[in-house]
matplotlib code that plots the C-alpha trace (Angstrom):
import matplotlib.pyplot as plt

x = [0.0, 1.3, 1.8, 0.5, -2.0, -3.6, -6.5, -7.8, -7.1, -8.4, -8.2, -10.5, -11.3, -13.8, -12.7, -16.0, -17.8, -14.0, -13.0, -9.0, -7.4, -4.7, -4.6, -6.3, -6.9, -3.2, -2.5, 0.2, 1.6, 4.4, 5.7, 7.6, 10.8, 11.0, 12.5, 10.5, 11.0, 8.3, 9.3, 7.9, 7.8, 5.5, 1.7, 2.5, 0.7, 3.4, 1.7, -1.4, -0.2, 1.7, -1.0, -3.5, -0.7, -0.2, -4.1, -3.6, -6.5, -9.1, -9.4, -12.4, -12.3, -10.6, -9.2, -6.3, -5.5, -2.7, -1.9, -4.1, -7.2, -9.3, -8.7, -9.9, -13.6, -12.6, -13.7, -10.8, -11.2, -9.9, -7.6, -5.9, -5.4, -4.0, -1.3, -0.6, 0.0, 1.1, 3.2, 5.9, 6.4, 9.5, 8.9, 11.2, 11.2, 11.8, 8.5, 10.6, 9.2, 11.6, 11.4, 11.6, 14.9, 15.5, 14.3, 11.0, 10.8, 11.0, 9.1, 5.9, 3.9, 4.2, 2.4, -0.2, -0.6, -0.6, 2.6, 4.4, 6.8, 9.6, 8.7, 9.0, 12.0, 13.2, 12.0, 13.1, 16.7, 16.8, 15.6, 18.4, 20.6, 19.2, 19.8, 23.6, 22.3, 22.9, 25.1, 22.3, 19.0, 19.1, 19.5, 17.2, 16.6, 18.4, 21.1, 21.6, 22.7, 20.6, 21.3, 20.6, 17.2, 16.4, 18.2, 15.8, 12.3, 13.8, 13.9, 10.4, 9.3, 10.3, 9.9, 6.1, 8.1, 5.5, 5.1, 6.0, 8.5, 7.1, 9.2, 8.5, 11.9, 13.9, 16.9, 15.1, 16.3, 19.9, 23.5, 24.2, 26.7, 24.3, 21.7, 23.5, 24.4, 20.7, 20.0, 22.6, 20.9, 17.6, 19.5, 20.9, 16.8, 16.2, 18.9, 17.1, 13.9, 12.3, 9.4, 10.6, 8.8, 10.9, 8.4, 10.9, 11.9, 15.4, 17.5, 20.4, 17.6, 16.1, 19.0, 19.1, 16.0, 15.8, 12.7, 11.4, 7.9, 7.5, 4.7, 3.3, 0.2, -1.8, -0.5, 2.3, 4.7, 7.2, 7.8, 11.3, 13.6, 17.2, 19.2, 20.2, 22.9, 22.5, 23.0, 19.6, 19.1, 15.6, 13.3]
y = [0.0, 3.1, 5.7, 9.0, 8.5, 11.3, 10.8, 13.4, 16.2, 19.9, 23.1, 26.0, 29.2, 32.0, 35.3, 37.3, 35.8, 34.2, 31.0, 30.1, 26.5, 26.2, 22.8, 20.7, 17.4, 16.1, 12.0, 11.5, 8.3, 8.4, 4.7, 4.5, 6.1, 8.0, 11.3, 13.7, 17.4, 19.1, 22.5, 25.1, 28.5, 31.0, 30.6, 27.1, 25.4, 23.5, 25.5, 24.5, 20.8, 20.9, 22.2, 19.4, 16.4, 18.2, 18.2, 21.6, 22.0, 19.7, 19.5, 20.6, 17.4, 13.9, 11.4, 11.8, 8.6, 9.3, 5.8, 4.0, 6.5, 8.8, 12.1, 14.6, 14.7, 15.0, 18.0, 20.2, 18.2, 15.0, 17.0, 18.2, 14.7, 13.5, 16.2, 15.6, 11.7, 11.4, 14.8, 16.7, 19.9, 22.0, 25.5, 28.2, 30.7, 28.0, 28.4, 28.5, 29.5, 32.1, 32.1, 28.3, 25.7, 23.5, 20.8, 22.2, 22.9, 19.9, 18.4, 20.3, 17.8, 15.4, 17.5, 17.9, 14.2, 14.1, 11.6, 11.5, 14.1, 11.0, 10.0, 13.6, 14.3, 10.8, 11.1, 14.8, 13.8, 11.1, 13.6, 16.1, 13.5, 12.4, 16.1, 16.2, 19.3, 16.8, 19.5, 22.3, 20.8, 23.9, 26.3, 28.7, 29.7, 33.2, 31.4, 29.1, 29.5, 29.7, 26.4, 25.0, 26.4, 24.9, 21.4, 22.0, 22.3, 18.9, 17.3, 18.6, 17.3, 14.0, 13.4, 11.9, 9.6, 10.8, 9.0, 11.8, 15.1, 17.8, 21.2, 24.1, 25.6, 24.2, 26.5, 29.8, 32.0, 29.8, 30.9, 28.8, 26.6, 25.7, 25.0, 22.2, 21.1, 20.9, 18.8, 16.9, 16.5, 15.3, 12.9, 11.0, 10.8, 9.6, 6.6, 5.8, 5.4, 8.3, 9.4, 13.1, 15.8, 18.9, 21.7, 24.1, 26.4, 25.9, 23.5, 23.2, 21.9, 19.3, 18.1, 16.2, 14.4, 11.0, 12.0, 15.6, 16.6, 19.6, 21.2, 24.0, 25.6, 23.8, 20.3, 17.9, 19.5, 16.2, 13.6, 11.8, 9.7, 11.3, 9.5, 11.5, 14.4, 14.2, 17.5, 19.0, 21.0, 22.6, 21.2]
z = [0.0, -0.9, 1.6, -0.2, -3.2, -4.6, -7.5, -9.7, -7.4, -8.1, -5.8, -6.6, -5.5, -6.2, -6.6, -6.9, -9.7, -11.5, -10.6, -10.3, -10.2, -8.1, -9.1, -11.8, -12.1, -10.0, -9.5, -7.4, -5.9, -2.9, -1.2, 1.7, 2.5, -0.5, -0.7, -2.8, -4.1, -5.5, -7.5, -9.1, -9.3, -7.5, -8.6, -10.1, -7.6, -5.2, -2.2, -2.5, -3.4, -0.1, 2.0, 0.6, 1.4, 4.6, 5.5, 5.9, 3.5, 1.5, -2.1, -4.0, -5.8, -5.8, -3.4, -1.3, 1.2, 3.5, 4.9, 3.8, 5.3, 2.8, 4.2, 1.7, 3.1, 7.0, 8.9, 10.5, 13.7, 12.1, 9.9, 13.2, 14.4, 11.2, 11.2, 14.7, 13.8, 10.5, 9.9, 11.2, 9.6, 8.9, 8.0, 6.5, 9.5, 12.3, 14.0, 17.7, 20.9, 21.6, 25.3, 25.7, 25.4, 22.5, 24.8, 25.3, 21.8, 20.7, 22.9, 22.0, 19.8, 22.4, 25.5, 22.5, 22.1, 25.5, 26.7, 29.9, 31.2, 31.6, 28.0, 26.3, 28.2, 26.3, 22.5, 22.9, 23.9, 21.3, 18.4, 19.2, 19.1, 15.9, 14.6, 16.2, 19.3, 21.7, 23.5, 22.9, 24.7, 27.1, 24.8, 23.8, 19.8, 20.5, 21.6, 18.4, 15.5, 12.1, 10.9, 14.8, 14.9, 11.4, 12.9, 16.7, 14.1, 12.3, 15.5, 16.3, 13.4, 14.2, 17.6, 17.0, 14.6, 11.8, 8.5, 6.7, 6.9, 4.9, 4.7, 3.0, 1.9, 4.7, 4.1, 2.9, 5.9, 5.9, 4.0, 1.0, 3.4, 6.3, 3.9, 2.4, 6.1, 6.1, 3.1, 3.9, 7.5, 5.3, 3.2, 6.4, 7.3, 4.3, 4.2, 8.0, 6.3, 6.7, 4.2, 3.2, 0.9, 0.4, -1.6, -3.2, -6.1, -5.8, -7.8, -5.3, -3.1, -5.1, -6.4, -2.7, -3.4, -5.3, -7.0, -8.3, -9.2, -11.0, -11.0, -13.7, -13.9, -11.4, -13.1, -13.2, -15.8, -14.9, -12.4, -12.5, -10.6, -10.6, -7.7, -4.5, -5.5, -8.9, -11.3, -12.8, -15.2, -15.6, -18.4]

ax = plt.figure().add_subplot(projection="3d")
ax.plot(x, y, z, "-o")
ax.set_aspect("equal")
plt.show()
């Protein structure tokens, strides 16, 4: 069973009496432990396509099934427990609580879902450690650098040991340097089995991935497998 499979997918809106297509008509299949980049440039769609993976929003029309469960008709109720289960999110601007540690960070998603003190503590601990900030859990985000915020939100992300990554240009707000540190970051979570989907309009990015969907127009322009670190050039 494939983890992500999207039928016949279409996003509208009305703007006064004009309707606009985000996206029309998408099929999309993602399995297990790939690692996915989806590109395009702005207004192509790629947003919107990650906000409907995400359950971050429901589609006008089509099926998506995240796991196996049709999710494009649940309510935001149900949409808020799917995320909570199934998705940890990495965002360009960090998303930090400024006044709390990396530790407390991290831990987060788990006080939502409700688990232990003694078993946050753990799974936090262990996804720093996973993210090399073993020696920054007490640290707060002023206190870190760029590149070790971005690496505390990864280990957010991860600590509900989701089925899925999803980040939305991961190194936007990073130099050129500690943004590959952070690709590289991903492709180590990918070899661990890790289901990753990077949304991006940068090459350099993608070029981590093993797979890149291009989107164009509200459709799939092009959908290929190039092999982690491989060189791109655009269609």
């Amino acid at each position: 069973m494939s983890l992500i499979r999207i039928e016949n997918i279409s996003r509208r809106y009305q703007m006064g009496a004009e309707i606009i297509y985000a996206l029309r008509d998408v099929s999309l299949t993602i399995e297990r432990g790939e690692y996915v980049a989806i590109m395009g440039p702005s207004g192509s769609g790629k947003s919107t396509l990650m906000n409907l993976l995400g359950c971050l929003d429901t589609p006008t029309s089509g099926r998506y099934e995240l796991n196996g469960v049709n999710v494009s008709e649940m309510d935001d109720n149900q949409l808020a427990e799917i995320r909570n289960r199934e998705i940890g999110f990495v965002f360009q601007t960090f998303n930090l609580l400024p006044r709390s540690n990396a530790l407390h960070n991290v831990e987060l998603p788990l006080i939502y879902a409700g688990v232990s003190t003694d078993e946050r503590r753990r799974g936090a601990l262990e996804a720093l450690s996973q993210v090399g900030l073993s020696d920054r859990v007490h640290h707060k985000p002023n206190e870190l650098s760029g590149g070790q915020r971005q690496r505390v939100a990864i280990a957010r992300a991860l600590v509900t040991n989701p089925s899925i990554i999803l980040a939305d240009e991961p190194t936007g707000n990073l130099d050129s340097k500690t943004g590959a540190e952070i690709m590289t970051l991903f492709e180590d979570l990918s070899d661990k089995g890790n289901t990753i989907i990077v949304v991006t309009h940068e090459e350099q990015v993608a070029r981590h991935a093993e797979r890149i969907v291009r989107i164009l127009d509200g459709l799939i322009a092009s959908d290929e497998k190039v092999g982690k670190g491989a060189v791109l050039t655009a269609p």
